[in-house]
N, C-alpha and C positions, 0 to 999 in steps of 0.2 A: 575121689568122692567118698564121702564117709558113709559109714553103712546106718539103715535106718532102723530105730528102737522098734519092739512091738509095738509102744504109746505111740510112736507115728505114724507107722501102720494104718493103726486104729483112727488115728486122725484122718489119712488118706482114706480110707474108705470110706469111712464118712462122709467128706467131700463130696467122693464120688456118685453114693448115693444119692444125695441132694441134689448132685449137678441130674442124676439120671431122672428125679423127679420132675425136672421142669422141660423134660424132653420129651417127658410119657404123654399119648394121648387116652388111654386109656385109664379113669378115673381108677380104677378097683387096683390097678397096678400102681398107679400114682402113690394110692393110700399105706399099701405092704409095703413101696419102697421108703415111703417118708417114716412109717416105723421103723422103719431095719436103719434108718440114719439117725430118726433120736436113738434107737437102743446104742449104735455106735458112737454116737455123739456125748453118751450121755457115759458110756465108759472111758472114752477120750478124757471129758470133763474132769470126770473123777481119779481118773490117773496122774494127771499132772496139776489137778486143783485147782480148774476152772470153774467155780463154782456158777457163773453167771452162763455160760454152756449147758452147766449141769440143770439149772434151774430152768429154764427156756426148754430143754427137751423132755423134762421132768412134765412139764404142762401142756408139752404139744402131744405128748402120748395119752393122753384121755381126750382131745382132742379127736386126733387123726381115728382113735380104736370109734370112736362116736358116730364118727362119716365112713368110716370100712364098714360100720355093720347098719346103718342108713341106707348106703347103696348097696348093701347084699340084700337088703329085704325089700327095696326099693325093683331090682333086677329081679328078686323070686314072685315079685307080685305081676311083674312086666310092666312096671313105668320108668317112662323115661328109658326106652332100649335104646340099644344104638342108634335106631332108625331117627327117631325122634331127636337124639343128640345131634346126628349129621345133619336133619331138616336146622338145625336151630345154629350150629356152627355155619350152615351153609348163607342163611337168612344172616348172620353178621356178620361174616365176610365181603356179603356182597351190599352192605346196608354204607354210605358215606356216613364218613364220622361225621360229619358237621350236623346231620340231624338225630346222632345219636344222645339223648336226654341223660341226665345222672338222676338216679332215682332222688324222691324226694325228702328223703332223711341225709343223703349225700349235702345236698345243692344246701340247705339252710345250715345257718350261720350259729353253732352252737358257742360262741365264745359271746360271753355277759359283761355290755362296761356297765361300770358302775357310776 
């Protein structure tokens, strides 16, 4: 087995980050780990000159910093605590899809024939 570059490293953690993002339930940890994967993503990018990597995490980091400090001020005001999260995870959980609606910018048909 051949041994791995830092650049892959860098890759790998990256990865990993992201895989850890979709595993988190906690929003605020969600948000620190999805920076700490563009910042690694975006050194990956630039190391071996993926610029289409670089570009995508370049845009998700004003993003993600927008919704980290949303829900920090969101939590220092006391909306939306946890309590509130759990009532609302719990309510669609237990809600059948079949009467769940897509809101109504979703459901309409935004493609024009001419």
């Amino acid at each position: 087995m051949s041994q791995l570059i830092p650049i892959e490293v860098l890759g790998w953690v990256a990865a990993a980050l992201t895989l850890a993002t979709f595993v988190c339930r906690d929003m605020l940890r969600l948000r620190v780990l999805a920076l700490a994967a563009n910042m690694a993503f975006i050194g990956y990018g630039l190391g071996i000159g993926l610029w289409p990597v670089v570009t995508l995490h370049l845009l998700l980091v004003p993003i993600n910093l927008r919704r980290l400090m949303e829900l920090r001020q969101a939590r220092s005001a006391g909306v939306a605590g946890p309590t509130v999260l759990r009532q609302v995870s719990r309510h669609i959980s237990h809600t059948p899809l079949s009467t769940l609606q897509a809101p109504a910018a979703c459901a309409t048909n935004h493609i024009h024939q001419e």
